[in-house]
N, C-alpha and C positions, 0 to 999 in steps of 0.2 A: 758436507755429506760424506757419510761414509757406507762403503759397500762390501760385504762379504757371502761367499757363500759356499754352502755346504750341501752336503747331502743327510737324509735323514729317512730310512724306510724305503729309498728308491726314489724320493722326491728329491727333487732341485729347493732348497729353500735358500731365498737370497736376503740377508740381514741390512735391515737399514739403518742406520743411527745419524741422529745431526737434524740439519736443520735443513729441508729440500727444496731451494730455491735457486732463480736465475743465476746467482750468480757461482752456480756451481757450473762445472765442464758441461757443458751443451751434450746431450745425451748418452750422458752416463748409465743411466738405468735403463734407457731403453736398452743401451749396450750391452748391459751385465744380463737383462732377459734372454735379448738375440743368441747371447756368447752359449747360454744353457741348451736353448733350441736348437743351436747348429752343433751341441752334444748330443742333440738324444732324445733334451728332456721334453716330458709333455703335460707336468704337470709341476707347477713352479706355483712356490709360496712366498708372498715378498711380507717378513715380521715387521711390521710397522710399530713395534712397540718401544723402541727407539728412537721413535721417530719425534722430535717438539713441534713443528711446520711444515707446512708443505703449501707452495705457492701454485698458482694457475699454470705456469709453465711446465710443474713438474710433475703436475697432474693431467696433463695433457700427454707427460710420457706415459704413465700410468695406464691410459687410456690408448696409448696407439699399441702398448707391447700386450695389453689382454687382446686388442683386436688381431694384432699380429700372431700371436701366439693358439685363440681362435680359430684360425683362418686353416693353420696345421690340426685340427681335431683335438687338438692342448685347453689347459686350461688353465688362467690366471687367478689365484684365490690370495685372498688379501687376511692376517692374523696380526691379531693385539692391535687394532684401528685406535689410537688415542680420541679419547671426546674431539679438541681440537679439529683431528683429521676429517673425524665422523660429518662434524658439523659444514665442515665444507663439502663434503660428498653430498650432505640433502640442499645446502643451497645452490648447487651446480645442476642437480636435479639427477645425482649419477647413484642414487642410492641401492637401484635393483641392479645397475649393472654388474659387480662385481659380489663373487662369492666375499664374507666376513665369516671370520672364525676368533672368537677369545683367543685361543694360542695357536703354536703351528701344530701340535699332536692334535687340537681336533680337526683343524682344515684337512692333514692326511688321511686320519681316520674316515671322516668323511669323504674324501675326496677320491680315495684312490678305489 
């Protein structure tokens, strides 16, 4: 997995590419959400369109850094969701939780 991030219009957007699974560093994304939040940010885009996998583990971080991030009046919006990813979001049952956007300009657009 790889993780970068930027800024774009005053958003936080953090880049994912690779394949997101256990055997990656034990919460790395959740890290790279935190590391935004303890800047500032309150509204963080994570582009999944990068993204090939994503295993249970790492959608569990997924899941703790929108509640996290939540919890602050923030919000976690999700852009370029692969089918792949998609399809595990409706079998976990996690489909309404998270804002989706085709790209990150429309998640900003909307979001901010």
């Amino acid at each position: 997995m790889e993780i970068r991030e930027r800024q774009q219009d005053g958003v936080t957007v953090i880049e994912l590419a690779g394949r997101l699974t256990v055997n990656d560093r034990p919460g790395m994304l959740k890290g790279a959400v935190g590391a935004a939040v303890e800047r500032g940010a309150r509204q963080v885009v994570l582009d999944l369109s990068s993204v090939m996998y994503i295993d249970s583990t790492r959608l569990g971080e997924l899941i703790a850094a929108h509640v996290a991030l939540s919890r602050l009046g923030g919000k976690l919006q999700l852009a370029g969701t692969p089918p792949r990813v998609t399809e595990l979001f409706a079998m976990a049952g996690l489909d309404g939780v998270f804002s989706r956007f085709a790209s990150v300009s429309d998640a900003i657009q909307t979001g901010t």
